[in-house]
N, C-alpha and C positions, 0 to 999 in steps of 0.2 A: 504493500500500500504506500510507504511511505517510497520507493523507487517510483512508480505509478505518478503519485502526487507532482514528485521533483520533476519526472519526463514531461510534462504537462505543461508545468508553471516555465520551464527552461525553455519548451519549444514555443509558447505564447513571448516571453521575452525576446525571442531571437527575431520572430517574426516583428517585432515592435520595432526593433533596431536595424531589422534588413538585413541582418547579417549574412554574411555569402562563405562556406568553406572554401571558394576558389582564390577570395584575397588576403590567407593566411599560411603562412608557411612558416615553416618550425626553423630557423635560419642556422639556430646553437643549442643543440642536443645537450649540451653539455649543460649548459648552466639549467635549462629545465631539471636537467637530473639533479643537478645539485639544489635547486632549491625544493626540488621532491625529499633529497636526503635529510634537509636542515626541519621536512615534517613532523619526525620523531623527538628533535632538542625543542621545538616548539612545545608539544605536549609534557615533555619533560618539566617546562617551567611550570607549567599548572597542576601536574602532581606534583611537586616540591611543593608548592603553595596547597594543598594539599596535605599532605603529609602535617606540614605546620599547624595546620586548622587544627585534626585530631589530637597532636602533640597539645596544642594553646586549652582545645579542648578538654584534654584529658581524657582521652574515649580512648581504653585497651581493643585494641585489634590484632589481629595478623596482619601480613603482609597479603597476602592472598583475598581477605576479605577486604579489604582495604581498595585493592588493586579493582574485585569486582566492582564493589560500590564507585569507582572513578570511573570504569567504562560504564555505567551504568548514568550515571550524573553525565557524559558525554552526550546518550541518546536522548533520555530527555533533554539536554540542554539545544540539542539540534533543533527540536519542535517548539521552543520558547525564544523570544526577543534579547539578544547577545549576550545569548547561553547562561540567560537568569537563573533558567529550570535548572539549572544541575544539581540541586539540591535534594529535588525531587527524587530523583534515583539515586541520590547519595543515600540519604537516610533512612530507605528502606531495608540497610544492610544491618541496623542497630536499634539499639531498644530504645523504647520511647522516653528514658530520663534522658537521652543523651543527644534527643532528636534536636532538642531547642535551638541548645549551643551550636551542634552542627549548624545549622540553618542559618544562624544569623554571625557565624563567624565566614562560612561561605558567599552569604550573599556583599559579607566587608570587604572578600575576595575579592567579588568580581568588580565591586566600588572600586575596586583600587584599580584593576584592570578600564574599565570605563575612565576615572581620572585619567590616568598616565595619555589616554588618548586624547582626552580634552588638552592636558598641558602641553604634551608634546605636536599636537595638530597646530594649538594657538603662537607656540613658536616660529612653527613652519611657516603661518601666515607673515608673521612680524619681519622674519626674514627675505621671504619674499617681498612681501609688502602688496599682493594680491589675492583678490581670494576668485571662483568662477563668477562672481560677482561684478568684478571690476577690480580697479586700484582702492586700496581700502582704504576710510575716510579718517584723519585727523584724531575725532575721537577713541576706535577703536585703540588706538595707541593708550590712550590715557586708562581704557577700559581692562586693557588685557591683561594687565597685571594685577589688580584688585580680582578678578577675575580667579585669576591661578590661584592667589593669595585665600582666595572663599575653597576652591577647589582643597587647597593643601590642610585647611582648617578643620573642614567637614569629614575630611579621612582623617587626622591625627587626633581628633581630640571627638572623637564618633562616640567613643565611650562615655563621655562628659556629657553632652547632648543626650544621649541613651538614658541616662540616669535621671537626669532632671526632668525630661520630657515624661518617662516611664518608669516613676521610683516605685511602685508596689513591683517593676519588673526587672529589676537593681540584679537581683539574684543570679538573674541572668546571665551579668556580667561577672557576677565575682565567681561564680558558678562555685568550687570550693574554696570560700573566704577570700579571693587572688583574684582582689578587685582592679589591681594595676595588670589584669594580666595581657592586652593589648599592646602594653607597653616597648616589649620585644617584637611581637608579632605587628605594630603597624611597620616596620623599614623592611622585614625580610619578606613579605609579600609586596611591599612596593616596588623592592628592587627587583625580583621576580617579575613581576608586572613590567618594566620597564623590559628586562631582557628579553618575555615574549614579544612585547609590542617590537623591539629592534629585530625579532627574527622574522614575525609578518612582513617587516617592511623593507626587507632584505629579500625574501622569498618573491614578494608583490615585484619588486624590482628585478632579480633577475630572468621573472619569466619575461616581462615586457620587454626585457633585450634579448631574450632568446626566441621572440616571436618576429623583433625587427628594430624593437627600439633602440635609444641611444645610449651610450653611459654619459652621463651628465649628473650632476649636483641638483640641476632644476626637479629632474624626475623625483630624485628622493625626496626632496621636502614635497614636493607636491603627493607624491604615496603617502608620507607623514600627514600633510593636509586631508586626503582622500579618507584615511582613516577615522578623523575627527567627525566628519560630514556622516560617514558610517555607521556611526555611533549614535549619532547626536538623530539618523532617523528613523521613522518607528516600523515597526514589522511586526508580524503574528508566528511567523515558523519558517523553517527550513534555513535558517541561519541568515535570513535577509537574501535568498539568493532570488527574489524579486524584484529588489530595487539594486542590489549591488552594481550591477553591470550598467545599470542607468547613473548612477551614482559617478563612477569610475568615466564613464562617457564625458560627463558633465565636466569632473572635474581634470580628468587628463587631456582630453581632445586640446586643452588649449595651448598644450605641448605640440600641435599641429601630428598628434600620433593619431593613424588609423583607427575609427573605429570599430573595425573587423576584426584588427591586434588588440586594441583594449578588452571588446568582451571575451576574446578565447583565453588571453591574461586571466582576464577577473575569473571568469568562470573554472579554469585552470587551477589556481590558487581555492578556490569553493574545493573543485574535488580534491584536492590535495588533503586539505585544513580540515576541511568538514565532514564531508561524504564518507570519502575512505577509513576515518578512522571509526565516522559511525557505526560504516558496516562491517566492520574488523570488530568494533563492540558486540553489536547484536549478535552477529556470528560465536564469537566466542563465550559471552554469556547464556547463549543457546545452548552451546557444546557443552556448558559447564552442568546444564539444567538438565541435560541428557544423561551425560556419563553418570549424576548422582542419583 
């Protein structure tokens, strides 16, 4: 169903864009493979940030249960708005005292991943100094760093907020009396956070040169911009791969790059990032549900 669903929504996009397999050609095998390869360190940073949760947590596991409940958090996160649900399949693997803290140390997770995109997208525009927009106006200057400075507040001091806003649900946070426990865990998942976002934008960049594009400095910040705009739009499932390629159109075409290389980029990087390891989840948590 859900291949069914994605074949669907992918051929109604193509047709939107006009896209033609005869003006794309794969130019550099090579850097394709390798940002295929750089797949696996991507997912690596979000189970370390993982890992950290149940550590910060305190939830005893295996390594094994641990592992299912992450490809499990993958698939639902595939069907939810930039992979909020992962929680969803996370916590199904654990008892319900320990459900809470999962849930909303995960979802500070994926804050933090959302952040890093905001901050590092609003860079990208500062440095350019454009956005698909136009030349950006006067103000945004003044705006974008109170901006980052609201963004870096609302992730470090989330626990402060939590408490005041929701003091019968205080508990929450201190979970066993280890009310500073935040404390370690907000830099080691921001920094995680930052290294995935540097591997997406590493991967987004070399498939667009391995489809025709160019190596330039402009393409990266402007990938770094694409990502904010990504973020910042809304979607119901299949990891945005609805609006992505439109998204990606918008914002790289003004690169004067093809938009027949754009969407097989964007769409390239979906099945890399998204699809594949989904279905390497389902699969394998199948397999697991069988053999027991």
């Amino acid at each position: 169903m859900l291949f069914a669903g994605i074949a669907v929504v992918f051929f109604l996009q193509l047709k939107k864009t006009n896209f033609s397999f005869e003006f794309v050609e794969l130019r550099h095998p090579f850097l394709f493979l390798l940002a295929f390869i750089l797949m696996p360190f991507n997912w690596l940073c979000e189970w370390r940030k993982w890992k950290i949760t149940l550590q910060v947590a305190e939830v005893r596991s295996t390594n094994i249960v641990a592992f299912n409940a992450f490809l499990a958090g993958i698939v639902s996160g595939m069907l939810t708005p930039n992979m909020l649900g992962n929680f969803i399949g996370r916590i199904f693997y654990f008892q319900r005292r320990d459900r809470v803290a999962i849930t909303v140390l995960t979802l500070f997770s994926n804050y933090a991943q959302f952040a890093m995109s905001i901050i590092i997208g609003i860079v990208c525009i500062l440095i350019l100094n454009e956005t698909p927009f136009g030349e950006i106006p006067i103000f945004f200057s003044w705006i974008a760093l109170p901006i980052i400075f609201v963004v870096f507040v609302l992730y470090f001091y989330f626990d402060f907020f939590f408490v005041k806003i929701f003091k019968r649900r205080m508990r929450i946070l201190k979970l066993k009396g280890n009310y500073r426990f935040l404390s370690n865990f907000h830099w080691k998942v921001f920094l995680w956070s930052l290294l995935r976002l540097v591997i997406f934008a590493l991967q987004f960049y070399l498939v667009i040169i391995a489809f025709g594009g160019s190596f330039t400095l402009d393409l990266l910040l402007w990938i770094g911009q694409y990502y904010l705009w990504v973020t910042l739009a809304p979607s119901l499932f299949f990891g945005k791969i609805i609006i992505r390629d439109s998204i990606a159109i918008w914002v790289l075409s003004l690169l004067v790059i093809d938009s027949n290389t754009i969407v097989a980029a964007s769409f390239s990087i979906w099945i890399i990032n998204l699809f594949l390891p989904t279905l390497f989840s389902i699969l394998f948590l199948r397999s697991k549900k069988v053999l027991s």
